[in-house]
N, CA, C and O of each residue as an XYZ file, in Angstrom:
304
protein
N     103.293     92.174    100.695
C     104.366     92.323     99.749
C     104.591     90.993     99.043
O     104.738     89.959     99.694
N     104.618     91.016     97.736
C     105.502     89.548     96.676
C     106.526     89.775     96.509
O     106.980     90.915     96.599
N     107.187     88.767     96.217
C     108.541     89.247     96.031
C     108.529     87.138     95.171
O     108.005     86.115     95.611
N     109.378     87.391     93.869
C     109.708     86.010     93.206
C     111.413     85.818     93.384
O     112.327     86.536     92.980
N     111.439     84.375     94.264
C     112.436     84.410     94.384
C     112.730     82.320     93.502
O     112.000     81.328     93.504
N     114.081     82.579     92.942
C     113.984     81.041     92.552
C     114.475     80.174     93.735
O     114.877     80.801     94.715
N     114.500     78.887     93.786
C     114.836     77.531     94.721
C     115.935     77.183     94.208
O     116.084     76.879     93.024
N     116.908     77.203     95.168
C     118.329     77.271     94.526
C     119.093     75.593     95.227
O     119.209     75.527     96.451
N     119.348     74.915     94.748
C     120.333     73.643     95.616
C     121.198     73.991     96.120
O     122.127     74.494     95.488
N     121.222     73.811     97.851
C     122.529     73.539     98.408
C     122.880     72.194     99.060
O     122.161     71.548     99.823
N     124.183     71.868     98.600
C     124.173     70.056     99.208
C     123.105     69.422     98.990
O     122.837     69.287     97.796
N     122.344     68.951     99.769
C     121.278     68.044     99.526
C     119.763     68.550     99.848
O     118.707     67.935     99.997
N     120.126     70.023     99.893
C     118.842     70.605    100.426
C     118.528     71.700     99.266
O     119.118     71.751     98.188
N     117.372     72.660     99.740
C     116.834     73.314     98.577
C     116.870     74.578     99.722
O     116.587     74.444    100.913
N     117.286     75.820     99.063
C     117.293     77.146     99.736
C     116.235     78.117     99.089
O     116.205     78.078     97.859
N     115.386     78.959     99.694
C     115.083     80.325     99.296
C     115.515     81.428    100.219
O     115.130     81.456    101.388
N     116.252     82.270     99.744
C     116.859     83.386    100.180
C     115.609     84.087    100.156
O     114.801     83.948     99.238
N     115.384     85.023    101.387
C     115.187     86.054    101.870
C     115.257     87.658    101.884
O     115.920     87.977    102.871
N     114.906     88.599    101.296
C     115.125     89.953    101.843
C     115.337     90.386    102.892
O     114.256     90.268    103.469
N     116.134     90.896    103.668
C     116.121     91.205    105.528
C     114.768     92.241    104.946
O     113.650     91.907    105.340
N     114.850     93.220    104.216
C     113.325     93.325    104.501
C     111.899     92.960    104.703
O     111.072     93.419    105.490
N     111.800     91.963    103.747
C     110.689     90.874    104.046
C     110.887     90.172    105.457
O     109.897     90.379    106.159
N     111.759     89.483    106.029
C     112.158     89.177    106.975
C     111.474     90.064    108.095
O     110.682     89.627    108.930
N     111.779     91.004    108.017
C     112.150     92.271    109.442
C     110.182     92.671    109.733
O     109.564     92.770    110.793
N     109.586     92.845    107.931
C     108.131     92.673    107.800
C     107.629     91.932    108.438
O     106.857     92.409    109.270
N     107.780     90.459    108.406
C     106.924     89.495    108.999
C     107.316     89.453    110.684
O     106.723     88.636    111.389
N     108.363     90.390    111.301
C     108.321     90.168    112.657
C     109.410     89.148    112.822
O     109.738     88.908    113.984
N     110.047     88.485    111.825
C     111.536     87.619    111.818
C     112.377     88.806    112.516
O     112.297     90.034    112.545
N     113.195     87.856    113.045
C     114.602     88.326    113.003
C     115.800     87.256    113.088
O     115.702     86.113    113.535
N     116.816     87.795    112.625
C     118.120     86.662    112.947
C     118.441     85.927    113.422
O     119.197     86.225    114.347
N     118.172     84.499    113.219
C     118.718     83.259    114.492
C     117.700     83.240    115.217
O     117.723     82.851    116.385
N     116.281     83.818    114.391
C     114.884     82.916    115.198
C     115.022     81.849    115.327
O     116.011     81.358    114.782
N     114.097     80.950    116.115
C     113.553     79.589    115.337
C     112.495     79.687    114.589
O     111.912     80.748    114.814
N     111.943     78.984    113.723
C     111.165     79.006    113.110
C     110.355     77.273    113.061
O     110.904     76.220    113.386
N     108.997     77.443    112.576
C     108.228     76.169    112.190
C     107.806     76.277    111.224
O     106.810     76.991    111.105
N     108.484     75.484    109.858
C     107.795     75.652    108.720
C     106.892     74.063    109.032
O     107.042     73.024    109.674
N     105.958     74.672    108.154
C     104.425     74.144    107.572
C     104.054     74.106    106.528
O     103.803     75.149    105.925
N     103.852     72.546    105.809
C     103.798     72.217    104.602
C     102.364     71.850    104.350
O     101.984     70.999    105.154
N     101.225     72.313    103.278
C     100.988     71.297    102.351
C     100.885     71.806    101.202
O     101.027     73.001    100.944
N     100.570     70.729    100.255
C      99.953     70.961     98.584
C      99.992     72.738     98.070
O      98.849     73.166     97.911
N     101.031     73.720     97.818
C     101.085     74.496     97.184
C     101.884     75.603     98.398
O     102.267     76.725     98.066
N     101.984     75.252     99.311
C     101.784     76.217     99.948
C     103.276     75.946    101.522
O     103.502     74.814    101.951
N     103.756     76.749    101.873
C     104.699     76.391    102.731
C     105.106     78.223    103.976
O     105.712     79.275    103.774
N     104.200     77.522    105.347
C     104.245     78.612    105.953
C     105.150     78.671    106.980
O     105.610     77.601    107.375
N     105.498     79.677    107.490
C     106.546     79.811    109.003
C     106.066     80.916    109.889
O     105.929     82.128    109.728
N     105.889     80.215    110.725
C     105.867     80.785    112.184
C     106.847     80.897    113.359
O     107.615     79.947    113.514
N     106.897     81.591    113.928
C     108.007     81.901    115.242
C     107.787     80.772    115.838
O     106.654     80.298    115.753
N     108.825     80.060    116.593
C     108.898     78.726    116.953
C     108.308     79.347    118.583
O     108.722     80.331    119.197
N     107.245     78.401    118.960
C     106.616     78.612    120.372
C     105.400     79.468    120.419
O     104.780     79.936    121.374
N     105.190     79.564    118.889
C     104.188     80.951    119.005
C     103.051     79.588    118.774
O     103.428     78.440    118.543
N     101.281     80.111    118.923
C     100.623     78.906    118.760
C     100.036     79.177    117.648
O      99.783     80.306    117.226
N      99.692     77.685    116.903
C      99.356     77.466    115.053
C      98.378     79.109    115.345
O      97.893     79.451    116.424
N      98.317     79.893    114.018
C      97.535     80.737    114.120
C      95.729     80.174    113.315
O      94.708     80.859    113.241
N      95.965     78.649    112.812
C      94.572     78.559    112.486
C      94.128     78.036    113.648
O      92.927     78.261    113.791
N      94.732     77.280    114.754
C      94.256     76.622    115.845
C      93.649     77.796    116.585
O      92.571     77.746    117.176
N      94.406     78.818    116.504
C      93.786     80.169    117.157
C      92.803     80.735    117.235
O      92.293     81.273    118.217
N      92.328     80.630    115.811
C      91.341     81.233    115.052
C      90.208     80.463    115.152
O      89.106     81.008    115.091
N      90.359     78.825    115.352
C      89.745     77.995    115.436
C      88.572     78.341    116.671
O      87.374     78.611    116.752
N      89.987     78.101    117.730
C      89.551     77.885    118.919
C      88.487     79.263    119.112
O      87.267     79.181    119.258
N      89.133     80.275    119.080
C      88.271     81.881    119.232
C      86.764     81.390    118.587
O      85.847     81.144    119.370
N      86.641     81.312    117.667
C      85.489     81.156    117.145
C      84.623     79.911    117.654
O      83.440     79.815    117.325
N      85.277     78.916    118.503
C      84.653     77.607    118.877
C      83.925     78.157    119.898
O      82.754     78.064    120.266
N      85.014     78.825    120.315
C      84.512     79.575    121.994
C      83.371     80.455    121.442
O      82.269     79.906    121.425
N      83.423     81.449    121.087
C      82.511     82.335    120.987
C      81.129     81.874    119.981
O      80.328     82.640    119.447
N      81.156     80.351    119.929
C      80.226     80.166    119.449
C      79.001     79.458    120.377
O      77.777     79.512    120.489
N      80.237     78.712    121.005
C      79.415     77.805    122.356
C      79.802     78.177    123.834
O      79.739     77.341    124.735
N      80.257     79.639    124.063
C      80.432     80.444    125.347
C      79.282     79.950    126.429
O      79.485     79.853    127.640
N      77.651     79.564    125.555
C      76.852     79.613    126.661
C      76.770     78.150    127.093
O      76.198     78.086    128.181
N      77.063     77.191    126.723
C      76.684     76.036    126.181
C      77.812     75.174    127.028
O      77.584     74.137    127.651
N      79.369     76.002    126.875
C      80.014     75.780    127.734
C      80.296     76.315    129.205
O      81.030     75.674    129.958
N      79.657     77.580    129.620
C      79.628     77.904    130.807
C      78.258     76.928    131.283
O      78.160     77.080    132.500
N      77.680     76.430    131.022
C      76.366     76.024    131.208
C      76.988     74.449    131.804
O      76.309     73.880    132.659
N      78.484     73.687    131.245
C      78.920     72.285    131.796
C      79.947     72.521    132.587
O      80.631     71.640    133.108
N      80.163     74.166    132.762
C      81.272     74.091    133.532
C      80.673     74.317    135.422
O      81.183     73.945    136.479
N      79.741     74.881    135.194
C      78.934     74.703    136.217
C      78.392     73.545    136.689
O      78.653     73.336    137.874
N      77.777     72.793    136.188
C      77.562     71.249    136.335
C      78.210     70.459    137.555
O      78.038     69.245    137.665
């Protein structure tokens, strides 16, 4: 789903409001925590405690690339 929302000033900070539907979509809910993640264009959030999902993706694929390579030093 898109949805254009503008960057509005509050006090000394910058807000984007939310849809509770978009919200409720991504698996948010009320008085999560959250981890936003910044760079160059782009600004993501994740459930606070959950793990990075590229580290995830990383790791899965590290593993399943060198599964043999590493059972092979864990034996050692």
């Amino acid at each position: 789903m898109s949805i254009i929302r503008k960057i509005r000033k509050v006090g000394n900070s910058a807000m984007i409001s939310l849809p509770p539907d978009t919200i409720s979509e991504a698996g948010f809910k009320e008085g999560m925590d959250v981890v936003i993640t910044s760079r160059p264009g782009h600004i993501d959030l994740d459930p606070a405690g959950m793990p990075d999902k590229r580290l995830a993706d990383f790791t899965s694929r590290f593993t399943e690339r060198y599964r043999k390579d590493l059972a092979e030093l864990a034996d050692s």
